[in-house]
C-alpha positions as CSV (number, residue, x, y, z in Angstrom):
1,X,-33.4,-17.1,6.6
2,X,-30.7,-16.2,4.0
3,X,-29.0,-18.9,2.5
4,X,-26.1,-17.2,1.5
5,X,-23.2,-16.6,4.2
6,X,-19.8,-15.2,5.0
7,X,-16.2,-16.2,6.5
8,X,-14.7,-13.4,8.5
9,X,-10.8,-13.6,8.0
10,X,-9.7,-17.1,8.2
11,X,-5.7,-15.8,7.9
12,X,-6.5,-15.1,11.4
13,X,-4.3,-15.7,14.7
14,X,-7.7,-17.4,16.3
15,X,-8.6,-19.5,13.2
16,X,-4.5,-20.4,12.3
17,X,-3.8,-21.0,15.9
18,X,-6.8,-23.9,16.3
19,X,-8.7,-21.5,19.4
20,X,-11.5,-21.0,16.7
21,X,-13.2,-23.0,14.2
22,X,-14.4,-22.8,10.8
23,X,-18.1,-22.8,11.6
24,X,-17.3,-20.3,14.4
25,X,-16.3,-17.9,11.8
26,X,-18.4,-17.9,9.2
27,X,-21.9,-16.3,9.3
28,X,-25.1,-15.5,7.2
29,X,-26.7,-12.3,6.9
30,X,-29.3,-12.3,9.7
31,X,-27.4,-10.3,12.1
32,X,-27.5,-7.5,9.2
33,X,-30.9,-7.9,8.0
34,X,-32.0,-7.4,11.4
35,X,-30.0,-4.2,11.9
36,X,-31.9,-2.9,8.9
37,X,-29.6,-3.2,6.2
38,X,-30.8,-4.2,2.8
39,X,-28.4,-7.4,1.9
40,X,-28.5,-8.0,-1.9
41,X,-26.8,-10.9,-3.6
42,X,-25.9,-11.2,-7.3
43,X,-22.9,-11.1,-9.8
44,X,-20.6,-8.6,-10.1
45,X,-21.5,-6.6,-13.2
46,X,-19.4,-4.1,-15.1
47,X,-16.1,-5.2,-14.4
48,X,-13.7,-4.9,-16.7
49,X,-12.3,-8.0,-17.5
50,X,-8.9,-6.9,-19.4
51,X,-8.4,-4.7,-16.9
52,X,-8.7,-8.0,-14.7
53,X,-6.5,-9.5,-16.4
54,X,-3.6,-7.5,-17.2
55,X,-3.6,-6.6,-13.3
56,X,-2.6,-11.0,-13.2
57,X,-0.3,-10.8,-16.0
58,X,1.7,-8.0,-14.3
59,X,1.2,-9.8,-11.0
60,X,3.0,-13.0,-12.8
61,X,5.6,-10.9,-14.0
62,X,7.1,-9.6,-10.5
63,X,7.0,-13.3,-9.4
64,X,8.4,-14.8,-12.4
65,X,11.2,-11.9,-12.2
66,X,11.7,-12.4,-8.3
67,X,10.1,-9.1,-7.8
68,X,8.2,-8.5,-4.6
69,X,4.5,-7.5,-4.1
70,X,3.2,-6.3,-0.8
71,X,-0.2,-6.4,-0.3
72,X,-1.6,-4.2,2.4
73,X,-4.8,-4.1,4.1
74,X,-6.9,-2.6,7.0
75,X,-4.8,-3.4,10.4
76,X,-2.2,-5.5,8.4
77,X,-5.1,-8.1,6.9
78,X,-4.3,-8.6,3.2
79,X,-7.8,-10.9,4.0
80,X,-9.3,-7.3,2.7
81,X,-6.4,-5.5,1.6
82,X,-7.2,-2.3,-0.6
83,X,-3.7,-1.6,-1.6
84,X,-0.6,-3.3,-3.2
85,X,2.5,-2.1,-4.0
86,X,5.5,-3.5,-6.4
């Protein structure tokens, strides 16, 4: 049994509106092992850390400027948004 485990999008209407719980959302890896994918945990390595951090400083200067930033993901989710805009 994996001891690791997941929480599918808790900014959710089921989870913010009370019809689901926390527990009922979050998962571990079984499901996916059993499908035959090959779950691997770790630390992300490689990641450039300026780069990190620069992306923040930028982010702290629309706010502190009363810019705006949108962030956009899959179906309207910023849970796992993949794109931002200024």
């Amino acid at each position: 049994m994996a001891i690791f485990s997941f929480t599918s999008c808790f900014f959710s209407n089921h989870y913010i509106g009370g019809f689901r719980s926390f527990a009922s959302i979050t998962h571990d890896y079984e499901g996916l092992e059993a499908l035959g994918v090959n779950v691997r945990h770790g630390t992300a390595a490689g990641i450039d850390t300026a780069v990190v951090n620069r992306i923040i400083d930028l982010m702290v200067e629309v706010r502190d400027g009363g810019g705006r930033l949108f962030i956009l993901g899959v179906g309207g989710s910023a849970g796992n948004a993949g794109h931002a805009g200024l």
